[in-house]
C-alpha positions in Angstrom: -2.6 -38.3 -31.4 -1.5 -40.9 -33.9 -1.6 -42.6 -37.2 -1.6 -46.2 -35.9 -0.9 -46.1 -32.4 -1.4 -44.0 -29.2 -3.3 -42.5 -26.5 -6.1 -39.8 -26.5 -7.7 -38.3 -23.1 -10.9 -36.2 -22.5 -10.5 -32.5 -23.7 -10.2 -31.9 -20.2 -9.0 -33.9 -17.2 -10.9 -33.7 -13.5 -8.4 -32.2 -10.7 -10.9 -32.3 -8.1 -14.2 -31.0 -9.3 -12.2 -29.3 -12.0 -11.3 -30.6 -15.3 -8.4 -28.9 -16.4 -6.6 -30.1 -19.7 -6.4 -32.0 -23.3 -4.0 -35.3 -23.5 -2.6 -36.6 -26.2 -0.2 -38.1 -28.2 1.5 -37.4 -31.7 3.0 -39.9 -33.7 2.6 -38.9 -37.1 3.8 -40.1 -39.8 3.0 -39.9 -44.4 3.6 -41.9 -47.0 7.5 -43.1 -47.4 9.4 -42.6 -50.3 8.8 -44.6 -53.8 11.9 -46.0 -55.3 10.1 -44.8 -58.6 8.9 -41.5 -57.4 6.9 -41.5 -61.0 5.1 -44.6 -60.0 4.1 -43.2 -56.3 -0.1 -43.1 -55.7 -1.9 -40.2 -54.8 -2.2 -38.9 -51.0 -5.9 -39.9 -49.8 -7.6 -37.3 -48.3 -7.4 -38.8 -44.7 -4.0 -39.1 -45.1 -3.4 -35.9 -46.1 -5.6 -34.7 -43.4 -3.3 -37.0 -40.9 -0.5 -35.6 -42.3 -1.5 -32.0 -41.2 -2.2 -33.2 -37.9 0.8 -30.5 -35.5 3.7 -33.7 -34.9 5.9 -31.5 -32.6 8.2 -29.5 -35.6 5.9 -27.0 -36.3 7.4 -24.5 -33.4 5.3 -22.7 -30.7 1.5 -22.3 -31.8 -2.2 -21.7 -29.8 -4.4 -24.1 -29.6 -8.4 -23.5 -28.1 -10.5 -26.4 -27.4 -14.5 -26.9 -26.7 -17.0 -29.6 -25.9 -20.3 -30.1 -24.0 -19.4 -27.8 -21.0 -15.7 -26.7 -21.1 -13.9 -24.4 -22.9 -9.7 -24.2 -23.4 -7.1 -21.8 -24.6 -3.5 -22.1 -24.5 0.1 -22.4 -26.4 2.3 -25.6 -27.1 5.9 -25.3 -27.5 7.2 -28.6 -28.4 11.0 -27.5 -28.6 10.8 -26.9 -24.8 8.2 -29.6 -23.9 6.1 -26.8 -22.7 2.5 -26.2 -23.0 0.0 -23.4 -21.6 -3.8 -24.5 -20.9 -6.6 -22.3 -19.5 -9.7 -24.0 -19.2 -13.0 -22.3 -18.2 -16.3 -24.1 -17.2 -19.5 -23.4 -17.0 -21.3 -22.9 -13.7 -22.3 -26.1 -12.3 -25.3 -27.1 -10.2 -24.8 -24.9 -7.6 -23.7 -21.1 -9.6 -19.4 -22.1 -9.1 -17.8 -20.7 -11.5 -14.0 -22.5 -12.3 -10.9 -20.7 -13.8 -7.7 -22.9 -14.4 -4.6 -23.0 -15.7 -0.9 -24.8 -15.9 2.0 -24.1 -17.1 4.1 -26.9 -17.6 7.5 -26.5 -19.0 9.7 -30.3 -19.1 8.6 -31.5 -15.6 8.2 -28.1 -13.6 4.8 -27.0 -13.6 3.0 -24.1 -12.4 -0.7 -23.3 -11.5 -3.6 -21.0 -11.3 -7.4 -21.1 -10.1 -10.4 -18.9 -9.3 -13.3 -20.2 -8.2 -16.5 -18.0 -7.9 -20.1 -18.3 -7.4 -20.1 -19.0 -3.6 -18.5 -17.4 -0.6 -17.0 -20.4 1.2 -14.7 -21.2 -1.9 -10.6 -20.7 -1.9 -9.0 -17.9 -2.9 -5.3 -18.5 -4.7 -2.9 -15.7 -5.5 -3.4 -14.5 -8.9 -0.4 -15.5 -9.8 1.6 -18.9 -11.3 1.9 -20.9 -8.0 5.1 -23.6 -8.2 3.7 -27.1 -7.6 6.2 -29.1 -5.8 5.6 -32.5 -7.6 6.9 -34.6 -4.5 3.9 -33.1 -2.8 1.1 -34.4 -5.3 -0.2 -38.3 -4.2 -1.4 -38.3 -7.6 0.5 -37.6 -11.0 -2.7 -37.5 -12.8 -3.9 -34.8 -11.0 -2.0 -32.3 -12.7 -1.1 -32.3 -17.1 1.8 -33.8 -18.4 3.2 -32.8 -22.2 2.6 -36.1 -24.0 2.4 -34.5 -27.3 1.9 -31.8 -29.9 -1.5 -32.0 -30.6 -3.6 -31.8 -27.1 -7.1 -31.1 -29.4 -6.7 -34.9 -30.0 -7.6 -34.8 -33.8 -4.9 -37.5 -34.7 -6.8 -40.2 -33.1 -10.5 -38.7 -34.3 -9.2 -38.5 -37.9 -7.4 -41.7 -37.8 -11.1 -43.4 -36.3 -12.7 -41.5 -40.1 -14.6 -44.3 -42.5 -15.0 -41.4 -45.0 -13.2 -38.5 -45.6 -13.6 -36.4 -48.7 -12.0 -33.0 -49.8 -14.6 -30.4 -50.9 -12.4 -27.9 -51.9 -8.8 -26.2 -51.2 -7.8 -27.5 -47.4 -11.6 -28.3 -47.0 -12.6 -32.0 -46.0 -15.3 -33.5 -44.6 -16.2 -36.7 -43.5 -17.7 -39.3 -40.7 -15.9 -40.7 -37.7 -16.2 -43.4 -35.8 -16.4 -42.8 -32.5 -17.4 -46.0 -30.6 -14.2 -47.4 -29.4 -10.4 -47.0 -29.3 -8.7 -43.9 -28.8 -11.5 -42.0 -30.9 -13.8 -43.1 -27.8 -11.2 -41.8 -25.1 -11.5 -38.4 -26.7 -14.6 -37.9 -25.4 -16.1 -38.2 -22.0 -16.5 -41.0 -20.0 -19.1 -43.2 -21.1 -20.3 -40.9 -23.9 -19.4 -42.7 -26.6 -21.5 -46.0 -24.9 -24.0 -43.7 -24.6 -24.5 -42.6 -28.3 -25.2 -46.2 -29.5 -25.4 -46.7 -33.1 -24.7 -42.9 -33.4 -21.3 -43.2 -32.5 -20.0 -44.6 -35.5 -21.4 -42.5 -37.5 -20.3 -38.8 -36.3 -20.3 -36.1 -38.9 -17.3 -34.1 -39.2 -15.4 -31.1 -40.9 -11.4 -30.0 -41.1 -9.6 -27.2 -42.7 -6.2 -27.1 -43.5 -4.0 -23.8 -44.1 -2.1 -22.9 -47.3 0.7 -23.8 -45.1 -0.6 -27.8 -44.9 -0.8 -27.3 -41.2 -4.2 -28.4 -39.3 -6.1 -25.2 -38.4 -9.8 -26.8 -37.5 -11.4 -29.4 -36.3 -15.2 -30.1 -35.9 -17.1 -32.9 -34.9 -21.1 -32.6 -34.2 -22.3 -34.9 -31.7 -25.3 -35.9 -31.7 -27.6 -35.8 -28.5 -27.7 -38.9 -26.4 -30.1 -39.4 -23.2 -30.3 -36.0 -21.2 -26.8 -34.8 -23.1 -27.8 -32.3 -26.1 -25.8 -32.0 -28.8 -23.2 -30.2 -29.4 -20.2 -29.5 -31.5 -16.3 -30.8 -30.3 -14.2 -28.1 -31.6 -10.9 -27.8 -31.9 -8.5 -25.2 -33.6 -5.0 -24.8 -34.0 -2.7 -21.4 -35.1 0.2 -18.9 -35.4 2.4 -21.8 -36.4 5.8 -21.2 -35.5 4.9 -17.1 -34.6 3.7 -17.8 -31.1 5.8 -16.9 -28.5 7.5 -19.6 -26.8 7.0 -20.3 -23.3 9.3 -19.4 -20.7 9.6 -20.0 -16.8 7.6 -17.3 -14.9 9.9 -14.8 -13.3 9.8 -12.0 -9.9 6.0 -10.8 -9.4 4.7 -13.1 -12.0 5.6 -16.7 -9.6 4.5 -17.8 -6.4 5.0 -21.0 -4.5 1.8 -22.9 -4.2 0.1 -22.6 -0.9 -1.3 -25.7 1.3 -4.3 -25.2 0.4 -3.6 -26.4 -3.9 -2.1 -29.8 -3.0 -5.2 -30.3 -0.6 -7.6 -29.2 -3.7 -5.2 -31.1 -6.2 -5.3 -34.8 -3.6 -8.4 -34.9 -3.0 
């Protein structure tokens, strides 16, 4: 997520028929130093807002993420490139249930799935499973840490016409959601979708006594057959979390045939 430039992905990303993760990219940055410190302007809200954005010196802290039909939990620990993600979606179509997660520390990353719902589906150890990366055909089927804040509220706030603060760490505002990065924080084709809506998406933050991002909220309105819904995403324990270590004895596996099949196709 970023000020002025940058990428932002879904808040999750397909592997298969899964989608399993947040993408983004944090270049933050405030308002440089005055010669005349007396003569320097006020912070605008949206800046200040940008400002509390995570950037990657924070230390380890959760993040949780939701949208239309996916839910996500996990840890970021930008010292050690390292991130956490469990996503869980709702049953599809047919009754499957999906359960993912990857653990991704610099470029070794781990896995684990659960499917349920129907009897012909895989079953995985439950247990991190070592993803050789010379076995994927695809490096986009599987996260990579591109950045402290995976709830991609850089680029949402950056794409804000209005943003006003309605009390202590309390703003509120409307984004623009129709194009840019904004856009490619939501799924494919949505924003299109929304029309006229999309550039005018009510939205709410909150920032902790410590200046630090904590919420998120974007409603989005109902488009076609899509209802509406609210794009939530939160950020916490700052710098308490634990940090994220490589998985160890009983806790590590090495990934069977059957995940590169499910992760190529």
């Amino acid at each position: 997520m970023t000020q002025a430039t940058g990428s932002a992905g879904t808040i999750r990303q397909a592997v298969g028929t899964v989608a399993a993760m947040l993408a983004a990219t944090t270049l933050l940055g405030g308002c440089g130093p005055k010669s005349e410190p007396a003569a320097a302007p006020a912070t605008s809200p949206k800046e200040a807002l940008l400002d509390a954005v995570p950037d990657g010196t924070e230390g380890a802290f959760r993040f949780s993420g939701k949208d239309s039909s996916s839910a996500i939990t996990g840890r970021i620990d930008p010292d050690a490139k390292a991130f956490e993600i469990n996503t869980a979606m709702a049953p599809d179509k047919d009754g499957i249930t999906t359960k993912m997660s990857f653990l991704l520390i610099g470029e070794e990353i781990w896995m684990k799935a659960k499917f349920s719902g129907h009897p012909g589906l895989p079953k995985f150890p439950n247990k991190w499973m070592k993803l050789d990366r010379a076995k994927l055909t695809d490096g986009g089927s599987v996260p990579a840490y591109d950045g402290a804040d995976q709830g991609n509220a850089g680029p949402l706030i950056e794409a804000a016409t209005s943003v006003e603060e309605q009390g202590p760490g309390r703003y509120a505002g409307v984004i623009d959601v129709s194009s840019g990065n904004a856009a490619k924080a939501l799924d494919d084709s949505e924003a299109a979708a929304l029309g006229e809506a999309a550039k005018r998406v009510p939205f709410t933050a909150v920032v902790g006594p410590d200046k630090h991002l904590t919420s998120l909220t974007l409603k989005i309105p109902a488009a076609g057959e899509r209802k509406a819904y609210d794009y939530v995403v939160t950020y916490a324990d700052y710098g308490s979390t634990p940090k994220i270590t490589v998985p160890t004895g009983g806790e590590a596996t090495k990934a069977p045939a059957m995940a590169y099949e499910m992760l190529n196709s």
